[in-house]
C-alpha positions in Angstrom: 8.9 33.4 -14.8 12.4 33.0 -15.6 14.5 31.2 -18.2 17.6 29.3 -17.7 20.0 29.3 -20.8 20.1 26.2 -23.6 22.5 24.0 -22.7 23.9 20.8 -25.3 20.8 21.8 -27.5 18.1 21.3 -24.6 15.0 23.6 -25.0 15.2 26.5 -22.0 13.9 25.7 -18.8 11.5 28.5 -17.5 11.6 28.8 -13.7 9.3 30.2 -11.4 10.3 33.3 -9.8 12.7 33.8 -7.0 11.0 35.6 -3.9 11.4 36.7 -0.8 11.3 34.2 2.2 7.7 36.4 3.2 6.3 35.7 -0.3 7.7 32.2 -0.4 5.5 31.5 3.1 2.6 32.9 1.4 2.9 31.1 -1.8 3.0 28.0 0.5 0.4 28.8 2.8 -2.1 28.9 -0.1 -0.8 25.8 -1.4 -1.4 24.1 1.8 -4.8 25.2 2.0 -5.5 22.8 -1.5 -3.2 20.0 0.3 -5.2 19.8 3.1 -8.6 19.5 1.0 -6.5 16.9 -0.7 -5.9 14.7 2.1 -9.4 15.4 3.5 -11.0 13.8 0.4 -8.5 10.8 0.2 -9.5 10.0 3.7 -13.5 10.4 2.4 -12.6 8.4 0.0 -11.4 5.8 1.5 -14.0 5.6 3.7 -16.5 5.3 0.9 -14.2 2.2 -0.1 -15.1 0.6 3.6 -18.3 0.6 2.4 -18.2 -1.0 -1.0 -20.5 -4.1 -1.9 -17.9 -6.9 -1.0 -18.1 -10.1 -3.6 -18.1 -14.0 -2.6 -14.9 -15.8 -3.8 -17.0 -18.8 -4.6 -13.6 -21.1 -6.5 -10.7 -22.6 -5.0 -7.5 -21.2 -6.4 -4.1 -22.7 -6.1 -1.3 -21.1 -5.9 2.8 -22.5 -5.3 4.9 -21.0 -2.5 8.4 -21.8 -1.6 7.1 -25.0 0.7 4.6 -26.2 -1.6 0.9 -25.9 -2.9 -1.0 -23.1 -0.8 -4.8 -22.2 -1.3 -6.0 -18.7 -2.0 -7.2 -18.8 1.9 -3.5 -19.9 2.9 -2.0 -16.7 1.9 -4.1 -14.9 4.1 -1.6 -16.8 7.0 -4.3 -16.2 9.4 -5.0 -12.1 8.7 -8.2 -11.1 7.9 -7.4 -9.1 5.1 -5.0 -9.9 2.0 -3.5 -7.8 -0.5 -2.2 -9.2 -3.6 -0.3 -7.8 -6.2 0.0 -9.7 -9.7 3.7 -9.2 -11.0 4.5 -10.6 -14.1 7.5 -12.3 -13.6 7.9 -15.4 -16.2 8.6 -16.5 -19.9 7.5 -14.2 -22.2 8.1 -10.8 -20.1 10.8 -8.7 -21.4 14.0 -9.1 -19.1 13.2 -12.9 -18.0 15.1 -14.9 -16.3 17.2 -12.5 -14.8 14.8 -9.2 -14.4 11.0 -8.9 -13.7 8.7 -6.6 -15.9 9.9 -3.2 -15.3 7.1 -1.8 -13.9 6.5 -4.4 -11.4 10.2 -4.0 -10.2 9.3 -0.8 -9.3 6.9 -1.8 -7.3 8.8 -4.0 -5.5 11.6 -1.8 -5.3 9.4 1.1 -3.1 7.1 -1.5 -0.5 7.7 -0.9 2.6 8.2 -3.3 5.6 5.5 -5.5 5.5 6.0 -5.8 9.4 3.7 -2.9 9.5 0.8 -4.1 7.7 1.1 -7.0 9.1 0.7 -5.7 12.7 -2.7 -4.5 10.9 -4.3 -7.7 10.2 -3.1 -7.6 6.9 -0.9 -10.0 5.0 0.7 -8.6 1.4 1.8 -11.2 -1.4 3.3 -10.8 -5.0 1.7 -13.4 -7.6 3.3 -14.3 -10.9 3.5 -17.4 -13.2 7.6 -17.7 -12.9 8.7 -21.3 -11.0 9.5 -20.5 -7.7 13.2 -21.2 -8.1 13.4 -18.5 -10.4 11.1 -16.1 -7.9 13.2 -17.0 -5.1 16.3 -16.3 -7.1 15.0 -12.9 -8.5 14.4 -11.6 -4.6 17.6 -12.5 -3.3 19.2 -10.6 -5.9 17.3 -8.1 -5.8 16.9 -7.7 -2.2 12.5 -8.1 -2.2 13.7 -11.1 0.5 10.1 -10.3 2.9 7.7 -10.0 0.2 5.7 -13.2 0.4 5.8 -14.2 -3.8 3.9 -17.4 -4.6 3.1 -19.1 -8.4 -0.3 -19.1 -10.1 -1.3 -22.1 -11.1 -4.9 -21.7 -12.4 -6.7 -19.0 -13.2 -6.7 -16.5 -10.5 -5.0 -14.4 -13.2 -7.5 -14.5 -15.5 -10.5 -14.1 -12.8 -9.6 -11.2 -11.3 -8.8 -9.0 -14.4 -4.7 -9.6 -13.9 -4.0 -11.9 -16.9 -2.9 -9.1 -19.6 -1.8 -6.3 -17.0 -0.8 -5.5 -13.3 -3.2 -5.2 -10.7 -3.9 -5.4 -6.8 -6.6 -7.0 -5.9 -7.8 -7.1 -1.7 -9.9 -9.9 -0.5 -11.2 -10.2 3.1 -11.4 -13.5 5.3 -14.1 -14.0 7.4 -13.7 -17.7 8.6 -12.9 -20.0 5.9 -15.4 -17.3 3.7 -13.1 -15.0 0.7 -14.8 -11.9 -0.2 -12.7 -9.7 -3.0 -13.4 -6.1 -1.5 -11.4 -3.8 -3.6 -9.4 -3.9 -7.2 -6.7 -0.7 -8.0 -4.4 -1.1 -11.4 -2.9 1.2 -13.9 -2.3 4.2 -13.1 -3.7 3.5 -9.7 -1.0 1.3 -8.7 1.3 3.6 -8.8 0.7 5.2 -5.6 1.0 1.3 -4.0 4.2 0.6 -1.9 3.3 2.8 1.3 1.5 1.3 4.6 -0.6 4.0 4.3 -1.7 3.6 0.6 -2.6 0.3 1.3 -4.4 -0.1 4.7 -6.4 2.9 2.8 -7.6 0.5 -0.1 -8.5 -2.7 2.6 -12.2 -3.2 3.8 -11.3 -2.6 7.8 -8.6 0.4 6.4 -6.0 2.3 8.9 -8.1 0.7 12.0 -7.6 3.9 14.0 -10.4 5.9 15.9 -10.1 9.1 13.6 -11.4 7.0 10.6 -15.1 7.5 9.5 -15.8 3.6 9.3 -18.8 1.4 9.6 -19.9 0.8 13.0 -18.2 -2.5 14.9 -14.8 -2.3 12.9 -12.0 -2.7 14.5 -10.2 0.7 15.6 -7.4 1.6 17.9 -6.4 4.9 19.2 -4.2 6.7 16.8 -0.3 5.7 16.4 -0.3 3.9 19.2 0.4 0.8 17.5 3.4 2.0 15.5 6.1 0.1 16.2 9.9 -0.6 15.3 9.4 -3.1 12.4 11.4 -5.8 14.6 9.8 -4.9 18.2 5.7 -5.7 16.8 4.4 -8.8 19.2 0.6 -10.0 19.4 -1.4 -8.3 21.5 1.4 -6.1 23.6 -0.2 -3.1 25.0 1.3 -0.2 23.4 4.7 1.6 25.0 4.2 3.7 27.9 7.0 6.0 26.6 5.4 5.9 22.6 2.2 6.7 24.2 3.5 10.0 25.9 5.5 11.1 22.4 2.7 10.8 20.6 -0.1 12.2 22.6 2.2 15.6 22.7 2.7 15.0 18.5 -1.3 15.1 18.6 -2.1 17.3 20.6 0.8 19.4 18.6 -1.5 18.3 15.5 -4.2 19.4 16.8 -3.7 23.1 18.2 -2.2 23.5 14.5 -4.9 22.8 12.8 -7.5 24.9 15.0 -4.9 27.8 14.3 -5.4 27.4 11.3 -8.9 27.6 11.3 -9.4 30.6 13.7 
């Protein structure tokens, strides 16, 4: 290790050593090794998460969106699956009117086109006790314009252990039937912004054929349904040019990874 000077009274910063570009492959190498074991036990994971006990919403919740009052099962706007992320955003939070809680800015700030999980059979929504005027202010300004963002009303907050503290809970809609499948907050949320992050916390997850899930859930081959986040339309067949660039990306994938092994 090595130690950078003090600088405006700050304690020395000690540096790992500078190596060789041979070393520095090496060093990696063993890194990816734990990477990979990583990522093979977030996907186990997950899969252990598709087959959770699942538990009945049994009360109607109300809930205030920009047109009116919506029911818990409206938010779902025909998806099967909904993810919903309480953000406290009203009086009493520090930085109301004009700022949400920090934490659930940031948030906000890092979600991803919700195009995508959309194109999954999933629907994403923000929940918080401000008026909507104020919620539809606070987005504009701060640019959170396609995150669905409705008003509770009752006590969904309360029910779902998001009264005191931050949390996303997934429910799953089968019919007019709500089933709350999953709950992440704390530090758990952090991780929450990414497509990936969140397919992998929904009942029916990523949905493609790789995925150790439950037999009968609905899978597709893998990428073929990523899409432009403005070029997604119901039921298109994927494109015959996307399908060709990512079967060579696989198959790239693959040949890697059996390297690797050998």
């Amino acid at each position: 290790m090595t130690t950078t000077a003090q600088n405006g009274g700050q304690k020395a910063m000690h540096r790992p050593a500078v190596v060789s570009q041979t070393a520095w492959d090496a060093a990696w190498k063993q890194m990816l090794v734990k990477e990979k074991a990583q990522s093979h036990a977030r996907d186990a994971l997950a899969a252990e998460r598709r087959r959770m006990p699942w538990m009945a919403v049994e009360k109607d919740y109300a809930f205030e969106g920009p047109q009116g009052r919506v029911s818990l099962l409206d938010l779902f706007e025909g998806r099967h699956q909904l993810i919903l992320y309480r953000a406290f955003y009203e009086p009493g939070v520090f930085g109301w009117p004009e700022h949400a809680c920090r934490g659930c800015s940031m948030v906000a700030d890092q979600v991803a086109r919700v195009a995508h999980l959309n194109a999954r059979d999933t629907t994403l929504v923000f929940a918080s006790r401000g008026p909507q005027a104020d919620i539809a202010r606070l987005k504009a300004r701060m640019g959170w314009t396609t995150i669905p963002w409705v008003t509770i009303t009752d006590s969904f907050d309360k029910d779902f252990g998001v009264d005191e503290w931050h949390g996303t809970n997934v429910f799953y809609r089968d019919g007019e039937r709500i089933f709350r499948t999953y709950f992440v907050n704390n530090r758990g949320d952090e991780q929450m912004g990414g497509t990936w992050n969140y397919l992998d916390i929904t009942p029916l997850g990523r949905q493609e054929v790789w995925e150790d899930s439950p037999e009968g859930y609905p899978q597709t081959p893998t990428y073929k349904w990523w899409n432009w986040h403005d070029s997604y339309a119901a039921d298109a067949e994927p494109d015959k040019k996307w399908v060709e660039v990512s079967d060579a990306g696989e198959a790239a994938f693959r040949e890697e990874s059996a390297k690797g092994k050998s």
